[in-house]
One Martini backbone bead per residue (centre of mass of N, CA, C, O) as a GRO file, in nm:
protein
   83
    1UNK     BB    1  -0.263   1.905  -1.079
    2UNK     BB    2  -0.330   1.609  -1.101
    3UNK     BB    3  -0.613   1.604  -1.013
    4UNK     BB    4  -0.726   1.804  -1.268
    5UNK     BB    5  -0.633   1.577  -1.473
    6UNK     BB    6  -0.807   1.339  -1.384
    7UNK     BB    7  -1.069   1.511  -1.382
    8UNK     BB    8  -1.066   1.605  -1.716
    9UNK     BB    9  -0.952   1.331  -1.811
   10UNK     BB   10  -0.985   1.133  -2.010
   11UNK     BB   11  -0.963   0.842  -2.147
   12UNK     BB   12  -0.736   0.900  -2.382
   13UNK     BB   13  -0.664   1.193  -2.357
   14UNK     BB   14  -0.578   1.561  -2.402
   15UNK     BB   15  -0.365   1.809  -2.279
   16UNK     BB   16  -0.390   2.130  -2.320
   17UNK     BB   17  -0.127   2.389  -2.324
   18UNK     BB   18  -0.119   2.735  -2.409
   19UNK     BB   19   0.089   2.775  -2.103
   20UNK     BB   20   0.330   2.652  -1.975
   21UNK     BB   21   0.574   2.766  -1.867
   22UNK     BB   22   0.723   2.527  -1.609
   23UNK     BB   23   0.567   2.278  -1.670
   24UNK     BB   24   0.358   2.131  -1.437
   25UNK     BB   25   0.129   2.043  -1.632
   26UNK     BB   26   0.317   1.808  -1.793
   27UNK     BB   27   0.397   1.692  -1.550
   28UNK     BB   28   0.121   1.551  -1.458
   29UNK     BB   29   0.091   1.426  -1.699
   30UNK     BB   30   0.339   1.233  -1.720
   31UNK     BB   31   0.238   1.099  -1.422
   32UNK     BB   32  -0.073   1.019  -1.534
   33UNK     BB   33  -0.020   0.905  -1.826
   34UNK     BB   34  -0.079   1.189  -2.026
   35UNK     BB   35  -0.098   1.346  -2.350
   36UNK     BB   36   0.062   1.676  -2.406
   37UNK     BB   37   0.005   1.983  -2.525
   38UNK     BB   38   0.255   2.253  -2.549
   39UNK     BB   39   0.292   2.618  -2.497
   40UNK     BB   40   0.569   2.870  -2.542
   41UNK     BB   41   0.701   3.157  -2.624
   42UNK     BB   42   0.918   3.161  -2.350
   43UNK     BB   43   1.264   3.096  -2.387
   44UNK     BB   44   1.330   3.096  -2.064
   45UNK     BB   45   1.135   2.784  -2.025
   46UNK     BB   46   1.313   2.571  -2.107
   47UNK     BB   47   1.548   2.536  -1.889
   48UNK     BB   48   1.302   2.451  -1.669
   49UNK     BB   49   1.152   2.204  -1.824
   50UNK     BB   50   1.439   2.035  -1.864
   51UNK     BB   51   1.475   1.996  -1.583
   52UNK     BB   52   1.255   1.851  -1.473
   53UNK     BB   53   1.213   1.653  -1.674
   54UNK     BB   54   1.535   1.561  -1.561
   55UNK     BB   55   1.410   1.412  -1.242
   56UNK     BB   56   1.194   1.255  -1.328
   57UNK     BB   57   1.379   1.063  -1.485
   58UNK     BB   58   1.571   1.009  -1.216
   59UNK     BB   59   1.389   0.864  -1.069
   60UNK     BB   60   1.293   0.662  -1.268
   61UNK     BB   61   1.551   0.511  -1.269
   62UNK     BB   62   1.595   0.463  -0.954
   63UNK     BB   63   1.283   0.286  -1.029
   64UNK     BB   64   1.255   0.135  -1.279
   65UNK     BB   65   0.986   0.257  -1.371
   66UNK     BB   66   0.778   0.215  -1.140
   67UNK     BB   67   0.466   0.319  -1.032
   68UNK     BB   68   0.558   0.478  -0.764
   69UNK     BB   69   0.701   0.756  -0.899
   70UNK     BB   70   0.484   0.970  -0.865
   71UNK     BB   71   0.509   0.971  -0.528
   72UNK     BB   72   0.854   1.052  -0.606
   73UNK     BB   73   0.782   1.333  -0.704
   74UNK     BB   74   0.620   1.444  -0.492
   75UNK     BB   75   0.847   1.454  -0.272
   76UNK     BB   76   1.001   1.632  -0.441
   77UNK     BB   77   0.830   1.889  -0.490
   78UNK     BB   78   0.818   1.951  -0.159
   79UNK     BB   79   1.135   1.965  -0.136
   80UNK     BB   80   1.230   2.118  -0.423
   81UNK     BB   81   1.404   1.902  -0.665
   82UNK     BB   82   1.142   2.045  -0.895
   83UNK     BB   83   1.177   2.334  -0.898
   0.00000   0.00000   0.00000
């Protein structure tokens, strides 16, 4: 989904998603530094997709918020620690 993003969103663009689900859209965007607007009208998928951004956080502080962030999402998403 990242590669998705960086391929279709222009510099300085902003991702629409206008189907949420549990948030994968957003993590992509927020991975590639792009500002995404999602909607989802389904409430059982907000504590889905703060908890997702909730692991991204906790890498985040773990690494001092370095550029290298990305890397260590995409290993937590294969391991499955980020739902």
């Amino acid at each position: 989904m990242r590669w998705l993003v960086r391929l279709v969103t222009p510099p300085g663009g902003v991702v629409l998603e206008p189907f949420c689900g549990s948030g994968t859209t957003l993590l992509a965007a927020e991975c590639e530094g792009v500002d995404c607007i999602a909607f989802e009208r389904g409430e059982e998928y907000a504590p889905i997709i703060e908890a997702r951004f909730g692991a991204v956080e906790r890498l985040r502080l773990m690494s001092d918020g370095a550029p290298s962030d990305a890397r260590a999402v995409e290993v937590a998403e294969k391991q499955g620690t980020l739902l």
